[in-house]
C-alpha positions in Angstrom: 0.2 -3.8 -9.4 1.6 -0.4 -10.5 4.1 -2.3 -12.9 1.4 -4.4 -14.5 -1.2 -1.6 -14.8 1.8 0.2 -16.6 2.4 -2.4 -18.7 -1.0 -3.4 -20.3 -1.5 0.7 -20.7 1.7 1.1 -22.8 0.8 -2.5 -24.8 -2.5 -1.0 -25.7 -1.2 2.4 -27.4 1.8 0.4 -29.3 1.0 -3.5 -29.4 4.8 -4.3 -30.6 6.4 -3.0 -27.3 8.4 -6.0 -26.1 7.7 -6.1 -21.9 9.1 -8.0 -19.2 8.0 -7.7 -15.5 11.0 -8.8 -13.1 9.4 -9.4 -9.1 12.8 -10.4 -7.8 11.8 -10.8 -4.3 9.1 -13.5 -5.7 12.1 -15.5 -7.8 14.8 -15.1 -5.1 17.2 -12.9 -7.4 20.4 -11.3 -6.6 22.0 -8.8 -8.8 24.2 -11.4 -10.5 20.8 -13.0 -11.6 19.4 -9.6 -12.9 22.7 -9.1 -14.6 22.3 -12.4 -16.6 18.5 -11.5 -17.5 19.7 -8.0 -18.6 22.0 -9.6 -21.3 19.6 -11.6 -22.4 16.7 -9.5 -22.6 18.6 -6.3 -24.0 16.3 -3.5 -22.8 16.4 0.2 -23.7 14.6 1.0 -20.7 14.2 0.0 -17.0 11.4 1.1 -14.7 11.5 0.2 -10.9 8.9 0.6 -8.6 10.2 1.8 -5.8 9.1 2.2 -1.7 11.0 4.6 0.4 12.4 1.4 2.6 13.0 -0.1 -0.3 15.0 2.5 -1.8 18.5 1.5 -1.2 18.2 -1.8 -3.0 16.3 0.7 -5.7 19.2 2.3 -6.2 21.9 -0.4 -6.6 20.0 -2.0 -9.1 20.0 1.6 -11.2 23.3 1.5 -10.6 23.6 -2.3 -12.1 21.9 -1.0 -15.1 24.2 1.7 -15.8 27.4 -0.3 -15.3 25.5 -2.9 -17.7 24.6 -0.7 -20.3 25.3 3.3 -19.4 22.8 4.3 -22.7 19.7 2.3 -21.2 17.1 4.8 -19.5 16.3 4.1 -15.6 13.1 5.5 -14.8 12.1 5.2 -10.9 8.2 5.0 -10.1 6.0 4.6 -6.9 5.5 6.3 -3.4 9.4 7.0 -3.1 9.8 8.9 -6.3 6.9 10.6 -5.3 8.0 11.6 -2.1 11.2 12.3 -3.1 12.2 12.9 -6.6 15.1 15.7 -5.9 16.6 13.2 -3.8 16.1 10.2 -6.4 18.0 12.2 -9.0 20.8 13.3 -6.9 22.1 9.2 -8.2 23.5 9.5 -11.6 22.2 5.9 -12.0 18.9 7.0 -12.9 18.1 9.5 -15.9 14.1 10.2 -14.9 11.5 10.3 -11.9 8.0 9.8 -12.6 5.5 11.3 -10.0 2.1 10.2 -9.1 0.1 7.5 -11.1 2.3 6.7 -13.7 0.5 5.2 -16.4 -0.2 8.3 -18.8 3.3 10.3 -17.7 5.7 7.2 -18.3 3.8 6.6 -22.2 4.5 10.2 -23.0 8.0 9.8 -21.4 8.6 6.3 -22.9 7.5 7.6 -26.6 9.6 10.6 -26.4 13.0 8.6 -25.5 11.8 6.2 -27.8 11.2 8.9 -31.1 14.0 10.8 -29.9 11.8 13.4 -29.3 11.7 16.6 -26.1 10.4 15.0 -22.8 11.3 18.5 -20.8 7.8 19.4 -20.7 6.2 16.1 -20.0 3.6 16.5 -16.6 4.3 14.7 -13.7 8.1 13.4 -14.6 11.4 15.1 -12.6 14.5 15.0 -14.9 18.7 16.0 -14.2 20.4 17.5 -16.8 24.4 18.0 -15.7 23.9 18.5 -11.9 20.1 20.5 -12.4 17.5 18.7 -11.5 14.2 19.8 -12.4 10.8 18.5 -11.4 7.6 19.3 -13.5 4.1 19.8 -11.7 1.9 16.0 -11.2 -0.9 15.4 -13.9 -4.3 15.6 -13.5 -6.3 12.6 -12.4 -6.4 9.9 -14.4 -10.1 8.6 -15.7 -9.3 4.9 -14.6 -12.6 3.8 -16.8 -10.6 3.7 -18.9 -7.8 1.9 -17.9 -7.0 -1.8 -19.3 -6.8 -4.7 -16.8 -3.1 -5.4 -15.4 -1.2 -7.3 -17.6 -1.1 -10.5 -15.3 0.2 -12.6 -17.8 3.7 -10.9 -17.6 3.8 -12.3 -13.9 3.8 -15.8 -13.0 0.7 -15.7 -11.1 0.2 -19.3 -9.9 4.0 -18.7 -8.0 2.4 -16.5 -5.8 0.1 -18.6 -4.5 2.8 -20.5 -2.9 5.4 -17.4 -2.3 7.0 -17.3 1.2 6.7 -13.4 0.8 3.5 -12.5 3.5 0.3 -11.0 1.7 -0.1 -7.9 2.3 -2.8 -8.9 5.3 -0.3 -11.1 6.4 -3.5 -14.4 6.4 -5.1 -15.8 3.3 -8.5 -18.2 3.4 -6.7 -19.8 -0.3 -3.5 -20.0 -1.4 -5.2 -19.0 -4.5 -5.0 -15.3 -3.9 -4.5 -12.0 -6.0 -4.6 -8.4 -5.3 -7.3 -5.8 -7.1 -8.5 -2.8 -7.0 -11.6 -1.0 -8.0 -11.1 2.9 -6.9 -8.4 5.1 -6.9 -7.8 8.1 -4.5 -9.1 9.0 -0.8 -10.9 12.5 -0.3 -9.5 12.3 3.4 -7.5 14.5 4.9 -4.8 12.8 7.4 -1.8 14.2 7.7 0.3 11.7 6.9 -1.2 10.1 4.0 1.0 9.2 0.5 -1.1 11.1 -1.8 0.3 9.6 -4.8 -3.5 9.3 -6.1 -4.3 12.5 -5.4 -8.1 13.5 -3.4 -10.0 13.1 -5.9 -11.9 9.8 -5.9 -12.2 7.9 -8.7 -13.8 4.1 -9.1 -14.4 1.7 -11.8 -17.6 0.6 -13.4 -18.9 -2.4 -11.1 -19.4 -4.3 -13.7 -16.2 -4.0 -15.7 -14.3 -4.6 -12.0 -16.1 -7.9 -11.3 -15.6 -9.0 -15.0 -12.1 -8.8 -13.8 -12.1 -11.2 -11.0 -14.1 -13.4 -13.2 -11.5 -13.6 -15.8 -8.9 -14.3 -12.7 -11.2 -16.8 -11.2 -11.7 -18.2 -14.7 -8.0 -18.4 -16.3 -5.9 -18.7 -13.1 -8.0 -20.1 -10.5 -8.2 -17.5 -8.0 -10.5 -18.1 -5.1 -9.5 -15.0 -2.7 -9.2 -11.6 -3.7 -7.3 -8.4 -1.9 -9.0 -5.4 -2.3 -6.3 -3.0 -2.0 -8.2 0.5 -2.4 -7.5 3.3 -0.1 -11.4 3.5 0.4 -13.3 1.3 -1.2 -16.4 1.7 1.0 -16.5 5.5 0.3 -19.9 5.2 -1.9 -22.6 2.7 -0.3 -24.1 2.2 -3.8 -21.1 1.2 -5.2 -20.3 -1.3 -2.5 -23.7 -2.8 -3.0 -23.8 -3.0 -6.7 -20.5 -4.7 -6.3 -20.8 -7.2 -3.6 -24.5 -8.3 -5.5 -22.5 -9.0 -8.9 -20.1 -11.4 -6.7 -22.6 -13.3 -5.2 -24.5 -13.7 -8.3 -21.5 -15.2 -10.5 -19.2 -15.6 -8.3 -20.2 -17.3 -5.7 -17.7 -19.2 -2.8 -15.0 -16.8 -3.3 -12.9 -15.0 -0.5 -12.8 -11.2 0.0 -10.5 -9.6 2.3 -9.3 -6.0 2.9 -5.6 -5.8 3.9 -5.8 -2.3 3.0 -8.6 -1.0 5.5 -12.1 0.1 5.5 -13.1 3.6 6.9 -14.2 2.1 9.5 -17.1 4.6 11.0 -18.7 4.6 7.0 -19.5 0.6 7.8 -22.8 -0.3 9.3 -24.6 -3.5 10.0 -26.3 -3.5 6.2 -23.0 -3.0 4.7 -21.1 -5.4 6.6 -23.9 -7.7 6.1 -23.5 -7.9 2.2 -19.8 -7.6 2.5 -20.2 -10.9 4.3 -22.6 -12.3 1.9 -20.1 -11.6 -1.0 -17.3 -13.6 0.7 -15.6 -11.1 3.0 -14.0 -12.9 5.8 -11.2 -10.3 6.9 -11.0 -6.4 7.1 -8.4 -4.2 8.5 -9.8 -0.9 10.4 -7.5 1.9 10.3 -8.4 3.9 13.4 -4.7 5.2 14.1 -5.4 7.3 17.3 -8.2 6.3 20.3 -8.4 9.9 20.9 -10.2 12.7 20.0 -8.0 15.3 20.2 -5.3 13.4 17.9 -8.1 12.6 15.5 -8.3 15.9 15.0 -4.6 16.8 15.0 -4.2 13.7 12.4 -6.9 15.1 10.5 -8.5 11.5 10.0 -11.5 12.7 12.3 -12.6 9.3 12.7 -16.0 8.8 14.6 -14.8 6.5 17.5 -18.1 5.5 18.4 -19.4 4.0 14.9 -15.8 2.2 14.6 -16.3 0.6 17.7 -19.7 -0.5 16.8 -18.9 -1.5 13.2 -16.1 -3.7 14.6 -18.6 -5.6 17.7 -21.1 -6.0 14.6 -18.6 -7.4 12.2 -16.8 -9.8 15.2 -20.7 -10.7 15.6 -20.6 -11.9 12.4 -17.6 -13.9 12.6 -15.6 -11.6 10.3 -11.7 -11.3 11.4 -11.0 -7.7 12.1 -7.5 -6.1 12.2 -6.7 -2.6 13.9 -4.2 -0.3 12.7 -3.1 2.1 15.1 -0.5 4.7 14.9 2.2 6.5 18.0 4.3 9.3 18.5 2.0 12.3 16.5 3.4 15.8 16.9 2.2 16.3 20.6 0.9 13.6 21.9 0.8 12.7 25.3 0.9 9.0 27.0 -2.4 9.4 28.6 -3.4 10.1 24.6 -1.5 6.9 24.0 -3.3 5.3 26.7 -6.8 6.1 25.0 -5.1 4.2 21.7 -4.5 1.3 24.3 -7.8 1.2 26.3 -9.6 1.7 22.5 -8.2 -1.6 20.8 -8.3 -3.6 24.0 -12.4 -3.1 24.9 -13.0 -3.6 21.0 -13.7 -6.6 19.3 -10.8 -6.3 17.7 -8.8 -9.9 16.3 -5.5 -8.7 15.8 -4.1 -5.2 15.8 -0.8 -3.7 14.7 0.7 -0.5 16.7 3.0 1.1 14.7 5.5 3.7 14.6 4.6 7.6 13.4 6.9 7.9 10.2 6.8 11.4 8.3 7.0 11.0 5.0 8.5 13.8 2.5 6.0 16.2 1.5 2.9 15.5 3.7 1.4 17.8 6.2 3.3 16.1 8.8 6.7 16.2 7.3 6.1 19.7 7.4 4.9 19.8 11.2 8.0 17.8 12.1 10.3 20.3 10.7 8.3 22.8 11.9 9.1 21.3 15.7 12.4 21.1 14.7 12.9 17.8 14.2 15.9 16.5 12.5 14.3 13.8 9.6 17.0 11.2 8.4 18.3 10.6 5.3 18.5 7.0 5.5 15.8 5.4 3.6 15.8 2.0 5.7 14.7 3.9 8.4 11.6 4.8 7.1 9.7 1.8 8.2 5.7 1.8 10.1 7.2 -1.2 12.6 10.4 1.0 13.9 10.4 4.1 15.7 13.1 6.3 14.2 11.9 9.5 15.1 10.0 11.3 18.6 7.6 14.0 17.7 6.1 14.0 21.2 7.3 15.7 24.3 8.3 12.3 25.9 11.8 10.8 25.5 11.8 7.9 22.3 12.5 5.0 24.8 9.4 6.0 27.0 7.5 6.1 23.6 8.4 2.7 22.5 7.6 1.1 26.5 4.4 2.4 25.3 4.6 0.6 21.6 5.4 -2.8 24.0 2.9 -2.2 26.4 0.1 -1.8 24.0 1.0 -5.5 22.9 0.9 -6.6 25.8 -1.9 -5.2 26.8 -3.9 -6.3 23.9 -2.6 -9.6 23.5 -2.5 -10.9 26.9 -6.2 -11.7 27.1 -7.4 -15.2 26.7 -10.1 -15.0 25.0 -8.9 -13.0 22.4 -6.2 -14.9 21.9 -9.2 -18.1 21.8 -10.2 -16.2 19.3 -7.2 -15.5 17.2 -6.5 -19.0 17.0 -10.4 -20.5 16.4 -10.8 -17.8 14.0 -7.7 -17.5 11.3 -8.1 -20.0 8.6 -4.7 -21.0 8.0 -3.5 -21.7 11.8 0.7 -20.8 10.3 -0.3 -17.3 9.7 -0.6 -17.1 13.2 3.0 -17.0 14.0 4.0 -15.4 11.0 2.1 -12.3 12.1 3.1 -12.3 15.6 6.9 -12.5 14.4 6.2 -9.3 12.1 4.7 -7.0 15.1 7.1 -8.4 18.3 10.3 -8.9 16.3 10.7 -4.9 17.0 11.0 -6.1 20.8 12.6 -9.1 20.8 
């Protein structure tokens, strides 16, 4: 999505810009592949978007590049950049970092290497010259009113539909599926959070956003959409403006929120025309069944309207996913319990109980080193389903028993399981997600 946003935003300001979008997880590529598309395609510049688990392979494709052609620019994007742009440009493979949403910073960065013209001052890129590496402060928040739709007809779309990569909710209703989003940002404060939208929230024009999925529904026959927003539910008015406009043109269509709902903003009303508009699957990020973590975690989540949101969307036949999070600066195992007892008296489908990563430059980076903590330097390790760090007082092999006990626990119960089974559309999904959260144990 980031790719494609950045692409129709730097087609609209110069129409001749010749761009090609590369998923090579989606076309099974190796590097030999790449190579050959490389020659063909004879760019000046390369942008990755780039995860911090991802990184490694991030960075031997820069390196490709450069043994390819040493005068084309590698610019890296995304979270990891983000996180980490010192570390980034400590590989001579790649020549610029940009931080933050990256649609404005990487045109005035493109244009500059492209007019041969001084980038040093450019907001929100980091940059090496010799072994200095310097890293200019993030730009403002973009106005995303005025962004142009992702340039979806650089990708293959109809390939995803049947992709063996997972959707991000790891379920679909249709094949027929695509990721949107309609607001940028979360005004939240949990100490762990990315960031790399900033806090202030920002959404799109109901109107222009469903004009969207009609032109997807329309052109590439979409049936399900992924609402990938870090809050979408944030402003009631918007939800309902929204959710009227897709019942009213497009009706039949499947909604689903892989991303998460704040969970104790829902309420029966909402849920109710969620429903009507074609939700059929939400994820509720809840993290911590205790109060005292909520608070630590800054989330501050109201554990009683969660629980009820979740027993009045199950109610309504609506799958609901937990996320839950262990191992915060502190916590104890009867804290971990309370996560535990929380997901297995709710109404909860499916949940996932992952492992307490600190990310570079969030609050709890900060706490970690604080505790004196040693962080590693291997990217691959920074993964939600592996525990590669203990910020409790507990040893790390008592804290993943409790990671396997609260699968256990939550999955050994009939009629949930009845449930999981009745209740998931496409019955192969089924394994596929129990593969992703056991494999950890198996």
């Amino acid at each position: 999505m980031g790719l494609m946003y950045l692409a129709s935003y730097l087609r609209r300001l110069d129409p001749d810009r010749n761009i090609r979008i590369i998923d090579m997880a989606l076309e099974e590529l190796t590097p030999d592949n790449l190579l050959l598309i490389l020659k063909e395609f004879q760019p000046d510049i390369c942008g990755i978007s780039c995860l911090t688990m991802n990184a490694k392979n991030s960075f031997i494709i820069s390196e490709l590049i450069k043994k390819w052609n040493k005068n084309c620019y590698v610019i890296l994007g995304g979270p990891h950049p983000t996180f980490m742009p010192d570390k980034v440009l400590e590989s001579h493979s790649i020549d610029f970092c940009v931080m933050g949403e990256g649609e404005k910073t990487a045109h005035l960065l493109i244009s500059a290497l492209e007019n041969n013209e001084p980038y040093e001052s450019i907001e929100g890129i980091g940059y090496r010259i010799g072994d200095s590496i310097t890293l200019n402060n993030r730009l403002s928040a973009l106005d995303i009113t005025c962004l142009p739709w992702p340039a979806y007809d650089l990708i293959p779309v109809k390939k995803y539909f049947k992709s063996k990569i997972p959707p991000h909710s790891g379920r679909l209703k249709y094949s027929e599926y695509m990721t949107v989003m309609s607001s940028r940002a979360c005004p939240y404060g949990c100490i762990y959070c990315h960031n790399i939208f900033g806090k202030e929230f920002r959404t799109r024009k109901p109107e222009e956003f469903v004009e969207e999925l009609i032109m997807l529904n329309k052109d590439y026959g979409v049936k399900e959409f992924h609402i990938i927003d870090d809050v979408f539910n944030l402003q009631r008015e918007t939800v309902f403006k929204i959710c009227e406009l897709i019942r009213q043109k497009l009706p039949g269509i499947a909604i689903a929120f892989p991303n998460g709902l704040r969970t104790d903003l829902l309420d029966k009303e909402i849920i109710t025309v969620l429903k009507q508009a074609g939700m059929y699957y939400f994820a509720a990020g809840i993290e911590s069944g205790s109060p005292e973590i909520q608070k630590v975690i800054k989330k501050n989540l109201n554990h009683a309207r969660a629980f009820q949101a979740i027993d009045d969307a199950a109610r309504m036949g609506i799958i609901v996913h937990g996320f839950f999070m262990m191992g915060f600066p502190g916590e104890t195992e009867e804290q971990i319990n309370m996560t535990i007892d929380f997901a297995r008296k709710s109404s909860l489908n499916t949940a996932g109980f992952f492992a307490v990563t600190a990310y570079p430059k969030t609050e709890l980076y900060k706490m970690a080193k604080q505790i004196g903590v040693v962080l590693p330097d291997n990217f691959d390790t920074y993964h939600y389903h592996h525990n590669t760090l203990n910020l409790t007082n507990m040893s790390l092999s008592r804290l993943q028993s409790l990671r396997k006990k609260a699968y256990w626990k939550f999955y050994a119960d009939p009629i949930r399981v009845y449930k999981i089974i009745s209740m998931t559309p496409r019955k192969t999904d089924i394994l596929t997600n129990l593969k992703m959260h056991f494999r950890d144990f198996f």
